[in-house]
N, C-alpha and C positions, 0 to 999 in steps of 0.2 A: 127341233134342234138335233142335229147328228155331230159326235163329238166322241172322236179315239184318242187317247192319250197312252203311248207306250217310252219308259225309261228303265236303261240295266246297265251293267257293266259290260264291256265290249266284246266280252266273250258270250254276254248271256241276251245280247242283241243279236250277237252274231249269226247263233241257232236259231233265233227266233222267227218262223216265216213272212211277217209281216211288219214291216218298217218301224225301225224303234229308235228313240232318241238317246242320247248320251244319257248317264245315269242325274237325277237329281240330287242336290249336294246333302247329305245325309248330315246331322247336328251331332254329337255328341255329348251325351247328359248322363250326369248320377243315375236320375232317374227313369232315363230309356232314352236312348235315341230317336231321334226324329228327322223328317221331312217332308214335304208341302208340297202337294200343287195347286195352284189357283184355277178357278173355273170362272167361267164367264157367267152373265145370268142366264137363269135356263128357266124355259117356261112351262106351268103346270101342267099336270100329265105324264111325267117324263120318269126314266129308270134312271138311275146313274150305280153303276155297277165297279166298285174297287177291286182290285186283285194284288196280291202282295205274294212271291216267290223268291224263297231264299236259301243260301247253303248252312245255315243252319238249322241242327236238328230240331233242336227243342226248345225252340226262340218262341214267344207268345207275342203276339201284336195286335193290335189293336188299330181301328179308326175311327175317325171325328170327323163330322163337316162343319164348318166355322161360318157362319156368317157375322156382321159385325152387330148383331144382338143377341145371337144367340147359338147352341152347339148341341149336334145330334151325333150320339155314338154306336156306332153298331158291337155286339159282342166279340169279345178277345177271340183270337184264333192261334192255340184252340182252348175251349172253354169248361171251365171247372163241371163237375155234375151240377145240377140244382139242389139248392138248400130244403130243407125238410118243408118250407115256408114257398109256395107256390111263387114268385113273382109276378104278376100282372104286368103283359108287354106293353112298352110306351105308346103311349094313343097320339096322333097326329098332334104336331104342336106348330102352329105357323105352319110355314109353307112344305114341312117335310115328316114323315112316315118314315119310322123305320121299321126294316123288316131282319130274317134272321143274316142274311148277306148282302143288302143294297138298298138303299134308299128311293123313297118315291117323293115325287116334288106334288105337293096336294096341291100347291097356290104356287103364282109365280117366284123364283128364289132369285133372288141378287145375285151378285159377284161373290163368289166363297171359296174357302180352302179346305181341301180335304189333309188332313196331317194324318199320316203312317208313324206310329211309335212303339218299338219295339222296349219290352221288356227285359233291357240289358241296356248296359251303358256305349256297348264301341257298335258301330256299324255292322253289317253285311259286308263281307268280302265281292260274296255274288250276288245279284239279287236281279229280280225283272219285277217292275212295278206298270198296271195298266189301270186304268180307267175309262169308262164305256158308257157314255149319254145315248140315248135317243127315249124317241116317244116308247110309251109301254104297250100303245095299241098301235101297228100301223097296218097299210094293206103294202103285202110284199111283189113289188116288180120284179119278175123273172128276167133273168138275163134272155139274151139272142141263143138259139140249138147248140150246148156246147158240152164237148167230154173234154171229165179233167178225171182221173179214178186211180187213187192208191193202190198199193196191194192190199188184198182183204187180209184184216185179220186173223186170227184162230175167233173162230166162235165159242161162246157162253153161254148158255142158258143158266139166268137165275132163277129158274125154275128149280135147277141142281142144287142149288143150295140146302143148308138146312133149315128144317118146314118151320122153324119159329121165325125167320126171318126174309123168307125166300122172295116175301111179297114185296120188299123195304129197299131191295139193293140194288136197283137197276143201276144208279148211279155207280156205285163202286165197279159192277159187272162189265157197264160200260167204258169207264177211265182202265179196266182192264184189260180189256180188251184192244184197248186205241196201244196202252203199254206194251201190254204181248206182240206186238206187230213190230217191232221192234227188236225186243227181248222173249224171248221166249219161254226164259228160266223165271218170270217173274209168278208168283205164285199169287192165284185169283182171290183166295178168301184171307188173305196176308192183306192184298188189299182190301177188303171188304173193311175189315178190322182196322187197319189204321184210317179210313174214311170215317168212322163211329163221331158223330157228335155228341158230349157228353152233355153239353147242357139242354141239345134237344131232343137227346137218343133215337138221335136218325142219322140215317148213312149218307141223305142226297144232299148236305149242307155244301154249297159251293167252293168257299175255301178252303174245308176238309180233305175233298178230291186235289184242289191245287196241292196244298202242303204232303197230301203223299204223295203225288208224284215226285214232288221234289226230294223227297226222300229216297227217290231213286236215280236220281241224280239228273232231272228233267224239271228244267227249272222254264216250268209257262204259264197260263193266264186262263183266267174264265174273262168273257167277251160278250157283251151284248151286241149283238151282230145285225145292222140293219136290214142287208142285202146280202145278195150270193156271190156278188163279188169279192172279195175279202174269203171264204170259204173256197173258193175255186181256186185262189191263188195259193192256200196249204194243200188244199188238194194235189195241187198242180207239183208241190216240192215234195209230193209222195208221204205225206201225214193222213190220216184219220182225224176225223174231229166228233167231240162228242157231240150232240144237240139236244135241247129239251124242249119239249114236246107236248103240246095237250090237242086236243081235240073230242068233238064231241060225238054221237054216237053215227055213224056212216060216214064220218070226213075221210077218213085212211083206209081205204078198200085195200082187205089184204093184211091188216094187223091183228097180230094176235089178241090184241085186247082192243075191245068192242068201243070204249072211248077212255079215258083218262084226264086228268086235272093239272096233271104232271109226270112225263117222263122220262129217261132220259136212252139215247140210242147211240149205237156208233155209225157214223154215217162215212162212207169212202170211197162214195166217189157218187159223180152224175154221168149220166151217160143219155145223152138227146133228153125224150121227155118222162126218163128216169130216175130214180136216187137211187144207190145203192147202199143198201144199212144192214148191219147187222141188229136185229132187234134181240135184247133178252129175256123179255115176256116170252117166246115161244119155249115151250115145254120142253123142248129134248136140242140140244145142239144142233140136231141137222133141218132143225128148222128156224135156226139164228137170222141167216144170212133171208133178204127180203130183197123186190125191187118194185117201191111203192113211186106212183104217179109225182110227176114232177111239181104240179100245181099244188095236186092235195097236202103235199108234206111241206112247201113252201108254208103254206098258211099254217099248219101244225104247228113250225118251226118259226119263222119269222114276225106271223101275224103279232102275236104278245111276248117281249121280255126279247126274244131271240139268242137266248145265253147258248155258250159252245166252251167247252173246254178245248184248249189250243195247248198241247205236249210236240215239243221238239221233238226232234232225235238225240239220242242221247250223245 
């Protein structure tokens, strides 16, 4: 099953590179606002990836997936520190696992709804909401010889950071870099810091990267991405997307780091049987910028989860 779901406000569709529907009608409650979308059944094996983007600063929200016996929530964004008292992560219940930002479908799932509910009573003025099905494993089809390529960004090495954390940030490094392309004034370890997850005290939590960009007034999506298609076409409107990344020891000829479980890169452009990335593993700036083999990074990137951070222009 492959399944995109995108809704905003018309300005914030507007920006958006790739086709978004009218906004979902948002509830208004004492106890937080809400709204639904329905999914179809989806069968096991599968990611389903939420995304929630909004012009509020300091709005906490939270999601649920509903089926009609039963309800899976993933942690508020963004989340308290943890209690002195360890909590023990929810272990698979029925047909769904969760994890620290999306769900995995263990057993076949029915027809369910994912509810968005923010911890305030009135709506979002602005807001981009997505949602992103496919399988968790697939093998990825290259498109036909094609260039689509951004401007490159200013490079980063998280290498530059400071040494207590330098190994942890690629995430932030990268959503900094896709922003700096843009902006320039945007200052790198500013984001590093508003990316911090408190309840997992790590920097790569997906929704963390969304809400600070939005705090920069870049209100977009993390995306589990099946294919290249969909990436060529932000390509194509002159964005950078971020990509994460694993691979095992000799898949990516050419990366600074020998293999990895998870990382995450700025990727901006293809060009024939190339990708062009700025990678942050590499030690010193001038060795950010990469141009790893088209197949081998396909599989890096798309083979599991295929998530991509997707930032507008501002």
């Amino acid at each position: 099953m492959l399944a995109s779901y995108r809704h905003g406000d018309r300005a914030s569709a507007a920006k958006y590179p790739l086709a978004t529907a009218t906004a979902l009608p948002w509830q208004a409650a004492a106890d937080g606002a809400w709204c639904e979308l329905a999914l179809p059944p989806c069968p096991a094996a599968h990611i389903i990836v939420p995304s929630l983007s909004t012009d509020l600063r300091e709005c906490t929200y939270q999601v649920t997936l509903h089926t009609a016996d039963d309800r899976w929530t993933l942690q508020a964004v963004p989340s308290p520190p943890p209690s002195g008292r360890r909590r023990a992560r929810r272990p698979a219940s029925g047909p769904i696992s969760t994890h620290i930002d999306c769900f995995h479908t263990e057993a076949d799932l029915p027809a369910s709804r994912l509810r968005f509910t923010l911890r305030q009573a009135e709506p979002p003025a602005r807001h981009l909401l997505a949602v992103s099905v496919r399988p968790l494993e697939m093998c990825p089809q290259p498109p036909a010889a094609t260039r689509a390529v951004a401007a490159q960004p200013p490079a980063i090495s998280q290498m530059q950071g400071p040494k207590a954390i330098q190994q942890r940030i690629c995430s932030p490094t990268a959503l900094a870099m896709t922003l700096k392309a843009a902006d320039a004034g945007i200052d790198w370890l500013e984001v590093v810091e508003r990316c911090f997850d408190q309840r997992t005290q790590s920097y790569g939590c997906w929704p963390m990267a969304v809400r600070c960009a939005a705090s920069y007034g870049r209100l977009g999506a993390v995306e589990a991405l099946p294919a290249w298609e969909p990436a060529i076409q932000v390509l194509r409107a002159g964005l950078p997307i971020v990509a994460s990344i694993d691979f095992a020891t000799g898949e990516l000829p050419g990366a600074p780091l020998s293999k990895t479980a998870g990382h995450l890169v700025t990727c901006y452009g293809v060009d024939g049987d190339a990708v062009l990335v700025n990678d942050p593993a590499a030690g010193e700036a001038a060795g950010v910028p990469r141009r790893y083999d088209f197949e081998a990074f396909s599989r890096a990137w798309l083979r599991r989860r295929g998530a991509a951070y997707i930032m507008p222009a501002p």
